[in-house]
C-alpha positions in Angstrom: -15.1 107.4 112.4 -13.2 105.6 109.7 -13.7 104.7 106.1 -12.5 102.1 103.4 -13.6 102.0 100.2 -13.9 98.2 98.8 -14.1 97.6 95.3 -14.9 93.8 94.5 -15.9 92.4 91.1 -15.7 95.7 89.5 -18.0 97.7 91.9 -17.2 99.8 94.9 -18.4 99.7 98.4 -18.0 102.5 101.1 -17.9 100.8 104.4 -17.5 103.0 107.7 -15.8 101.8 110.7 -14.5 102.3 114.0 -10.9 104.5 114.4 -8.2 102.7 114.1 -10.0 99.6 112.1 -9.1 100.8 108.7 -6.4 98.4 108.3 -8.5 95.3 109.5 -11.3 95.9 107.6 -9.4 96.2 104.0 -7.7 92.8 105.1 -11.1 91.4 105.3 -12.0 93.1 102.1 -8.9 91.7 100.3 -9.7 88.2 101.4 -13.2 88.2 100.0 -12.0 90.1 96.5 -9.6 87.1 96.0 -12.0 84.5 96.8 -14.9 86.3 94.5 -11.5 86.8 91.7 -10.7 83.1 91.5 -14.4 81.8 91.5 -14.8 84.5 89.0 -11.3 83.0 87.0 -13.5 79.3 87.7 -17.0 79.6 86.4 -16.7 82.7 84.8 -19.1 86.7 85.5 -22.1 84.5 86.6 -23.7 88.0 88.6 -22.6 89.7 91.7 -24.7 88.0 94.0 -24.1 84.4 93.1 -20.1 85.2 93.3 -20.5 86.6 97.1 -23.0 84.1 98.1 -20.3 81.5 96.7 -17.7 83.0 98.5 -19.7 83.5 102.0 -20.0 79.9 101.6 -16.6 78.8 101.1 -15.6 81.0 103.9 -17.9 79.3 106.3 -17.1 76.7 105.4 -13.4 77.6 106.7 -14.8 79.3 109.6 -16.6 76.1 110.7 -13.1 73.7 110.2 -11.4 76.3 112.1 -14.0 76.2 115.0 -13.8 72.4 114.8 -9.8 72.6 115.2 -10.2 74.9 118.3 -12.8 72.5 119.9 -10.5 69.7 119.7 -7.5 71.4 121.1 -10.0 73.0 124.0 -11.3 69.5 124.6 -7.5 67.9 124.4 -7.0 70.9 127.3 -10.2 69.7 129.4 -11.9 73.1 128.4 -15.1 73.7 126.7 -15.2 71.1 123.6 -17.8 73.4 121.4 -17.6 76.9 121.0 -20.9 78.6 122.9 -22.4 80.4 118.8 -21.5 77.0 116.8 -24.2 75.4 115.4 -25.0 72.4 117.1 -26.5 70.3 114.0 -23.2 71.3 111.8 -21.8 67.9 110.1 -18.3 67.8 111.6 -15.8 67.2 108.7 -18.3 67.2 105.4 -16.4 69.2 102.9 -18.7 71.5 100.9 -18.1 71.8 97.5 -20.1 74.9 95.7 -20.0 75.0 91.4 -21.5 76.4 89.0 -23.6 74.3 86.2 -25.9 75.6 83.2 -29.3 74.9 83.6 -31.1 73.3 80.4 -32.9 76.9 80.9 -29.9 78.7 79.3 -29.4 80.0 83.0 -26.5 79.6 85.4 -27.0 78.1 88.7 -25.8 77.0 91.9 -25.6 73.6 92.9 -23.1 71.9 95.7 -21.5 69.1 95.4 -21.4 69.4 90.7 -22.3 66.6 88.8 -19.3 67.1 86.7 -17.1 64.5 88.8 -13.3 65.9 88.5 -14.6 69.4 88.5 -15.9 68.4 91.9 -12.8 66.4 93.0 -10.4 69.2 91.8 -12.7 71.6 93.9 -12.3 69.3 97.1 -8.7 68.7 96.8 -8.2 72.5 96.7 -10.6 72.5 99.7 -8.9 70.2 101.6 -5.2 71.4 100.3 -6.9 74.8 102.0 -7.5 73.4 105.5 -4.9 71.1 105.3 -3.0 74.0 105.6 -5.2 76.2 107.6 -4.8 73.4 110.7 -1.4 73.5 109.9 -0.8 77.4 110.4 -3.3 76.7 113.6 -1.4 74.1 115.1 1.8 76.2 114.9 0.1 79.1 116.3 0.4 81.6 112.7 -3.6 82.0 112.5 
């Protein structure tokens, strides 16, 4: 049985794992520890479980494009046009945009789509920059 040790936003996590998944698993781990370090770099130490809550929805939200873009290429080959776990209520192409905003109750919270306008345009041009090039690596085969 193998083990990795993940340390994200200044805590650590022992994770076990099958032989021979080490190596995947900390590529995972690295992925969320830069997404949880630049949303940390954005809005600031706004608690642990906001950050990864953030993060898990940023990355679903890639998850879901890159679903879309394999539906459209299995349609374009006559083959199954929605992949059998998708969601079948999931708004095809609605960027999601998740901020941070201070609540008049001193506290932080979540909120999608910010009311501060060109922090929310700067967050979906990033967003789309991000699967702009995430259909590009697709479409050439390097995902």
């Amino acid at each position: 049985m193998g083990q990795v040790a993940v340390n994200v936003n200044g805590r650590s996590y022992r994770f076990d794992c099958g032989d021979g998944e080490e190596a995947r698993l900390q590529e995972l781990a690295a992925y969320i520890k830069d997404r949880i370090d630049a949303l940390t770099r954005e809005y600031g130490q706004v608690g642990a479980e906001r950050l990864m809550l953030m993060a898990a929805l940023l990355i679903t939200d890639e998850l879901w494009d890159a679903r879309a873009v394999l539906a459209e290429k299995a349609a374009a080959n006559g083959q199954l046009s929605t992949p059998v776990d998708a969601p079948a209520d999931t708004p095809a192409n609605v960027p999601v945009a998740v901020s941070v905003s201070d609540q008049p109750n001193g506290r932080t919270g979540v909120q999608s789509n910010g009311s501060n306008k060109s922090r929310a345009s700067a967050e979906k041009r990033e967003q789309d920059a991000i699967r702009s090039e995430y259909r590009r690596k697709a479409a050439s085969g390097d995902v």
